[in-house]
C-alpha positions, 0 to 999 in steps of 0.5 A, a space after each residue: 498499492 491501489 484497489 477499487 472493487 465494488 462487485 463482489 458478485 462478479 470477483 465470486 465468479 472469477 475466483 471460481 474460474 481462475 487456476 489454483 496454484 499452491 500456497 507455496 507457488 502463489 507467494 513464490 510468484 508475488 515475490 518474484 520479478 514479472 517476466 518482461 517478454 512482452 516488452 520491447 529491448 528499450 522499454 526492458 531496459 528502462 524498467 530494470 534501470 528506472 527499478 534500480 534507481 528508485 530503489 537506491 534512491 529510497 534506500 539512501 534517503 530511508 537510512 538517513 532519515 530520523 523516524 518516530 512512531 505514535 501509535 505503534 499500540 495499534 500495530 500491536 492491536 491489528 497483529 495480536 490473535 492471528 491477525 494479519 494487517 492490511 496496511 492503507 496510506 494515501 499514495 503521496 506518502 508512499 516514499 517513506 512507507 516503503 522503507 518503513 515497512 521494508 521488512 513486512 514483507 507485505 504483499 502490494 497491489 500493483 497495476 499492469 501498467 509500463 510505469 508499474 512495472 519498474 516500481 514493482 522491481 523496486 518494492 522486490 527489492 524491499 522484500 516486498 510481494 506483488 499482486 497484478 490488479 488496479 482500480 482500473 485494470 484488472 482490480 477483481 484479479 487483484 483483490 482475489 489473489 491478496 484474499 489468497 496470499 493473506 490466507 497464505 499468511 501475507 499481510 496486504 498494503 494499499 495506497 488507498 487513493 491510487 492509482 490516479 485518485 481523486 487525491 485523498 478519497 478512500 477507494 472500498 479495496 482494502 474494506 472488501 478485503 478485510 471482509 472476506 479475509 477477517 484481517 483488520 485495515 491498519 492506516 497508516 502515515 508518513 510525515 517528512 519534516 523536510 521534502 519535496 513535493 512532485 507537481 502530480 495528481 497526488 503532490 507526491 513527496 519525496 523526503 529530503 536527505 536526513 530530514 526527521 520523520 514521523 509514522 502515525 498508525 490509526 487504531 485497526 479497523 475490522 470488516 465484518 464478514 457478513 457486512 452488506 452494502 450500507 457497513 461497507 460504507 460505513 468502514 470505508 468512511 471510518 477508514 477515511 476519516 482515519 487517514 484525514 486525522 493522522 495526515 492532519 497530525 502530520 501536518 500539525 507536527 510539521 509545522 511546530 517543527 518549522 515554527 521551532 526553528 524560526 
């Protein structure tokens, strides 16, 4: 769920050359599993195994999680009068994301890496769509087929900060997006009361079992079509400061609940 463009000159070119598919055939693909042809008999293997494993281990945790949501308004707000959402979260609270909007049917940015490969399957398994393309490999492909899956009616998801970080730092894919698609950016957060936390660049957390856990959804922020440089940035630091303020609720909200107990 990760993108970092920042030439949009370049992504016009490439989306004049790239093929057309139908609306119907683009959105068939991003839910469909990547072929593995180019993947050694093991490496095929562990990515249909590692992509079974996480998505029960999601499902398990997910069912028996306690969710509350504050803001669900806002959800309202970035899907009224056609609109479509472009969800945005940091990438450590990916885990619980991924159940929550499981029946979105929302379409993730994923990149061409082995690693992404089987966390692609899983998120299938979800309901969720696909679009090959990162900050690092490939991000213009990426960002031009999302503008044309939202503009086959699918709404869109980043992990803002990913792939790699830096943890927590805004990257401009879901701003450019918004702008050329009209759709409001929607960030989003998921607090775990009870989890544990992966010693990784983003201090992933993985819920523990039956921990209760709360969404908060930031008011939409909407792109203007005609934005130049100095808007972008702007948005981008609105969108920033967004996910700082729900990720701080968060955190606030946790704490009162391991106060409570003591």
């Amino acid at each position: 769920m990760e993108s970092s463009i920042t030439n949009n000159q370049s992504a016009a070119t490439t989306e004049d050359a790239a093929p057309r598919l139908s609306d119907t055939a683009r959105v068939e693909r991003a839910y469909r599993f990547r072929s593995l042809a180019s993947y050694s008999f093991s490496d095929r293997l562990l990515i249909r195994a590692a992509g079974l494993l996480f998505y029960f281990l999601i499902r398990a945790i997910g069912r028996s999680a306690r969710f509350e949501v504050v803001g669900w308004e806002n959800y309202e707000a970035a899907s009224s009068d056609g609109h479509i959402p472009i969800y945005t979260l940091w990438h450590n609270s990916m885990f619980m994301g991924i159940y929550f909007w499981r029946r979105s049917r929302m379409i993730i940015m994923s990149s061409r890496s082995f690693d992404a490969e089987y966390t692609a399957r899983c998120l299938q398994r979800f309901g969720y769509g696909v679009a090959k393309g990162s900050s690092t490999r490939g991000a213009v492909g990426g960002l031009i087929e999302l503008t044309r899956l939202m503009r086959a009616g699918c709404s869109a998801g980043f992990t803002i900060d990913g792939p790699k970080g830096p943890r927590f730092v805004a990257k401009m894919g879901a701003v450019l997006l918004a702008k050329k698609t009209g759709h409001p950016i929607l960030p989003f957060t998921v607090a775990a009361k009870n989890f544990w936390e992966v010693n990784s660049w983003d201090r992933f957390q993985i819920p523990k079992p039956f921990t209760r856990a709360r969404v908060y959804i930031a008011p939409p922020i909407f792109v203007p079509r005609d934005a130049e440089k100095d808007e972008l940035n702007a948005r981008r630091d609105e969108l920033q400061r967004a996910l700082e303020d729900i990720n701080r609720r968060g955190a606030n909200w946790r704490t009162r609940l391991v106060n409570d107990e003591d």
